[in-house]
MARBA-3410 file (N, C-alpha, C, O; in Angstrom, 1 decimal):
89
36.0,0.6,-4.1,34.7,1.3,-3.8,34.8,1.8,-2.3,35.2,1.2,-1.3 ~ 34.3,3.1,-2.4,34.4,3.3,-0.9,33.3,2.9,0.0,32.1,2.7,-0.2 ~ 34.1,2.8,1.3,32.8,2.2,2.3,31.5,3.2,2.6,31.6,4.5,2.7 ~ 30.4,2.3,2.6,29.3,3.5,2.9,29.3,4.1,4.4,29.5,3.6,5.5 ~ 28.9,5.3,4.0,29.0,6.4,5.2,27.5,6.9,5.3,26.8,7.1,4.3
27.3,6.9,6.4,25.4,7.7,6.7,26.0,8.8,7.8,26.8,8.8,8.7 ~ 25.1,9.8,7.1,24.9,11.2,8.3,23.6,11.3,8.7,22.6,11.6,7.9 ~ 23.6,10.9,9.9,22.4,11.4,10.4,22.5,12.1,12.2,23.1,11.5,13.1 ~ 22.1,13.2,12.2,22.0,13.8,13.4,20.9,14.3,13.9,19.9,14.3,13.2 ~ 20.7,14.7,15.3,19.5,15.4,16.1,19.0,15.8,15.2,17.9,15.3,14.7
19.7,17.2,14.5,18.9,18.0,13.9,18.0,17.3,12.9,16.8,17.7,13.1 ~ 18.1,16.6,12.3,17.0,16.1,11.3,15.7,15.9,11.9,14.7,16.3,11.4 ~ 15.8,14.9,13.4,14.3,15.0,13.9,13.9,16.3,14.2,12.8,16.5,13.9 ~ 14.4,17.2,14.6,14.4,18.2,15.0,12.9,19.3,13.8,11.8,19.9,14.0 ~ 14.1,18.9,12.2,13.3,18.9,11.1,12.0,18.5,11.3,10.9,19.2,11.6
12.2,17.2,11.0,11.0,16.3,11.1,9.6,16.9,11.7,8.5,17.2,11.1 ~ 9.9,16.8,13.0,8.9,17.2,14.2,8.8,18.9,14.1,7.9,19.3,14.9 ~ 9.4,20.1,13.2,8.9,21.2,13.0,8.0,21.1,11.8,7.0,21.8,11.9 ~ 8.1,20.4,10.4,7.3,20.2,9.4,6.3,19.2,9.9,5.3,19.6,9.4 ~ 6.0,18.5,10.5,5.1,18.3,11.0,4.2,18.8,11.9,3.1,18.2,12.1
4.6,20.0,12.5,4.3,20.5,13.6,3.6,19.5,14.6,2.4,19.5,15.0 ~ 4.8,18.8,15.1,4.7,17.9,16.4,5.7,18.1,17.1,6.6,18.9,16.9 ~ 5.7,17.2,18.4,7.0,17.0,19.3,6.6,15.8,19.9,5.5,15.2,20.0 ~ 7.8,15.5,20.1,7.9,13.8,20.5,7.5,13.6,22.1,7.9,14.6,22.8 ~ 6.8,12.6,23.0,6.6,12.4,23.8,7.9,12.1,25.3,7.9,12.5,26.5
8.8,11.3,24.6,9.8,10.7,24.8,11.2,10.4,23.4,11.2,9.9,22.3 ~ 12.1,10.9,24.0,13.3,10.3,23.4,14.2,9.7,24.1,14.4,10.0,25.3 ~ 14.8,8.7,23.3,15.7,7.6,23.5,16.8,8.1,22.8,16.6,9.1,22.1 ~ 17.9,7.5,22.9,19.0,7.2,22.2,20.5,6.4,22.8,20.9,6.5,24.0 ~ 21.0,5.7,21.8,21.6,4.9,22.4,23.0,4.9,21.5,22.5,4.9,20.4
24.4,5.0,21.2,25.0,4.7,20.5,26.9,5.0,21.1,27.3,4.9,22.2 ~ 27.5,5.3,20.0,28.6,5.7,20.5,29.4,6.4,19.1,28.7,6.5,18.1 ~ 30.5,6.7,19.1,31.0,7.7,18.7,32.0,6.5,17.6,33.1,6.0,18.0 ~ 31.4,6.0,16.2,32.1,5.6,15.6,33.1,5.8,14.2,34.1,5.4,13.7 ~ 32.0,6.8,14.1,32.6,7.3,12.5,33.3,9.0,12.5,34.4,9.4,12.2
32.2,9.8,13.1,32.4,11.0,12.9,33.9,11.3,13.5,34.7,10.8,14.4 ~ 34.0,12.7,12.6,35.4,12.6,13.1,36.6,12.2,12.4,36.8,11.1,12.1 ~ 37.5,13.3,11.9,39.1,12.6,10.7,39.4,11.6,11.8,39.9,10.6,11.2 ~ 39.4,11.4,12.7,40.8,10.7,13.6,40.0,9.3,13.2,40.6,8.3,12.7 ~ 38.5,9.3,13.3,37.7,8.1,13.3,37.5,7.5,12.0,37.4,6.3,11.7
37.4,8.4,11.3,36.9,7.8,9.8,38.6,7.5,9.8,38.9,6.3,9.6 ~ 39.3,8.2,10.0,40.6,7.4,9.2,41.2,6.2,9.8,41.9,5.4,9.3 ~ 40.6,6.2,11.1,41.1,4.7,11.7,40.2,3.4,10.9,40.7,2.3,11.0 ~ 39.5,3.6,10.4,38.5,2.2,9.4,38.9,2.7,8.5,38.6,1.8,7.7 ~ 39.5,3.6,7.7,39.9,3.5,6.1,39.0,4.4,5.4,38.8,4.3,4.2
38.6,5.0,6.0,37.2,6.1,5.2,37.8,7.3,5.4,36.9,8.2,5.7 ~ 38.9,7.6,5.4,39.4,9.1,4.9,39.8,8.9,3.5,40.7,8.4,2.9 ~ 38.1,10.1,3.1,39.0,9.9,1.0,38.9,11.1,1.0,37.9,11.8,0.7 ~ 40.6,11.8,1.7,40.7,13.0,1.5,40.2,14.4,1.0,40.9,15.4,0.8 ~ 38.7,14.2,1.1,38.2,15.2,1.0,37.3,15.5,2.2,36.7,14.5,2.6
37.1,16.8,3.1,36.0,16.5,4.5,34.5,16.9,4.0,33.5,16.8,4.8 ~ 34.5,17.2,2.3,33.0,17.5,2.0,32.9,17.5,0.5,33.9,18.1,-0.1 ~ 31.8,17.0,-0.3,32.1,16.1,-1.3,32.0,17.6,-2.6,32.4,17.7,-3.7 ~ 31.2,18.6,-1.7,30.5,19.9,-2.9,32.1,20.5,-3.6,33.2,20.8,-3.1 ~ 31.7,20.6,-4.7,33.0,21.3,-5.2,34.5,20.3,-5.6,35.4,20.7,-6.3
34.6,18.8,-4.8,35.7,18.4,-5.1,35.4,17.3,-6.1,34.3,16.7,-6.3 ~ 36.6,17.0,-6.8,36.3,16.3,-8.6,36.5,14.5,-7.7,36.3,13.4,-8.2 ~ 37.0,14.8,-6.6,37.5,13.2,-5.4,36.2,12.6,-5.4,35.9,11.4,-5.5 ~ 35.3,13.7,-5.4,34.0,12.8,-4.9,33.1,12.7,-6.0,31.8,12.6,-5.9 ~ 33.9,12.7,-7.3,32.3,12.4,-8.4,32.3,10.9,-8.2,31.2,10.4,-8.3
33.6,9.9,-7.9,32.9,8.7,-8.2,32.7,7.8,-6.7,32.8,6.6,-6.4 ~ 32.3,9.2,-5.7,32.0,8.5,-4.4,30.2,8.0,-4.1,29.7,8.7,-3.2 ~ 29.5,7.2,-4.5,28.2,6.8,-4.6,27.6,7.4,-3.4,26.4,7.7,-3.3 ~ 28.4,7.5,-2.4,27.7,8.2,-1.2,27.6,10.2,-0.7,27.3,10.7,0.3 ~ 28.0,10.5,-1.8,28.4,11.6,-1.6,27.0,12.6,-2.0,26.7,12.6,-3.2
26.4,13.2,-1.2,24.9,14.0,-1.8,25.6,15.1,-2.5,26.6,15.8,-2.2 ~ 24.7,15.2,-3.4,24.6,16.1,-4.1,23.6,17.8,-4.5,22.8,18.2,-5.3 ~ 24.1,18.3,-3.4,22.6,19.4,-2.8,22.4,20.5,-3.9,21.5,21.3,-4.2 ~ 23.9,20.1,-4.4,23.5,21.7,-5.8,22.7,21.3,-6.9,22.4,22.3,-7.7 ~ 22.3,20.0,-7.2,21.7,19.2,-7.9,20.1,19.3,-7.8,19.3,19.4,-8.7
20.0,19.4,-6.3,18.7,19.7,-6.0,17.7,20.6,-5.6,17.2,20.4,-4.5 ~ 17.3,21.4,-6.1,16.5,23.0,-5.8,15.9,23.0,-4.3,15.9,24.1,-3.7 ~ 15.6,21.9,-3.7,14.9,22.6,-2.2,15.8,22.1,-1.4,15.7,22.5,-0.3 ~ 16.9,21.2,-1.7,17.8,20.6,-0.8,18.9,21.8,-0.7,19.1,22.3,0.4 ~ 19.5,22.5,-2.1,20.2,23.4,-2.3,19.8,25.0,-1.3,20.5,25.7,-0.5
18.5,25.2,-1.8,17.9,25.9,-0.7,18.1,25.6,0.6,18.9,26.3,1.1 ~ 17.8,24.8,1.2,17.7,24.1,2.7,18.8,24.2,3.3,18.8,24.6,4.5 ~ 20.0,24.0,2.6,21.3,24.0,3.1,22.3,24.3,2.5,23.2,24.8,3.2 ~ 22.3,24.1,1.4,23.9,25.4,0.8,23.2,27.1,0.5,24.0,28.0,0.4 ~ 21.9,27.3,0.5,21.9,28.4,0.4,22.0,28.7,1.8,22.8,29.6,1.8
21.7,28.6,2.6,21.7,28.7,4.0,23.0,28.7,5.1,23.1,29.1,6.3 ~ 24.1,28.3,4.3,25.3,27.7,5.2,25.5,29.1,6.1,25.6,29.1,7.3 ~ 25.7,30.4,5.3,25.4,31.4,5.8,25.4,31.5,7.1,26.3,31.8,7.9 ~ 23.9,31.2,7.3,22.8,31.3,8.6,23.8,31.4,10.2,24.1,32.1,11.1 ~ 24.0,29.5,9.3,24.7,28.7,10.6,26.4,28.4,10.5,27.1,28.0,11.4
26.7,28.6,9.3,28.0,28.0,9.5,27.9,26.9,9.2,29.0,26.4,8.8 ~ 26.7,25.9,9.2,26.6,24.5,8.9,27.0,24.1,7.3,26.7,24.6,6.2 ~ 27.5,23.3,7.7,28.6,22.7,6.6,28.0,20.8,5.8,28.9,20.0,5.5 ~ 27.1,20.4,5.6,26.6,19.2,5.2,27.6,18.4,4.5,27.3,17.3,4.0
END
């Protein structure tokens, strides 16, 4: 089974705090540079040869792998969009 992997970046509060139409008072953050990254993921064993799960047959039995074409506003949000930005999920 592969090890679990979480993506989360800036941009999502970013999200957040525009659908809400807020902004935050203060930010914090604290961490370090563990996973992202081939050189990183493959040093712990989390290179499963694929760098993005859409389209490859590697990641039907990866439990962690999203599934955005699956989902009409997710698919919107970001694979119709990759366009835009180049952003690649």
């Amino acid at each position: 089974m592969p090890h679990p992997r979480l993506h989360k970046s800036t941009h999502h509060f970013g999200l957040v705090n525009w659908w809400i139409g807020s902004s935050p008072a203060f930010v914090f953050g604290i961490g370090q540079l563990f996973f992202y990254g081939k050189d990183n993921g493959a040093k712990r064993g989390l290179d499963l040869g694929y760098d993005r799960a859409r389209g490859r047959t590697e990641s039907f039995e990866d439990p962690f792998a999203l599934r955005l074409e699956e989902a009409p506003r997710l698919r919107a949000l970001y694979l119709d969009a990759e366009h835009e930005d180049g952003y690649h999920p």
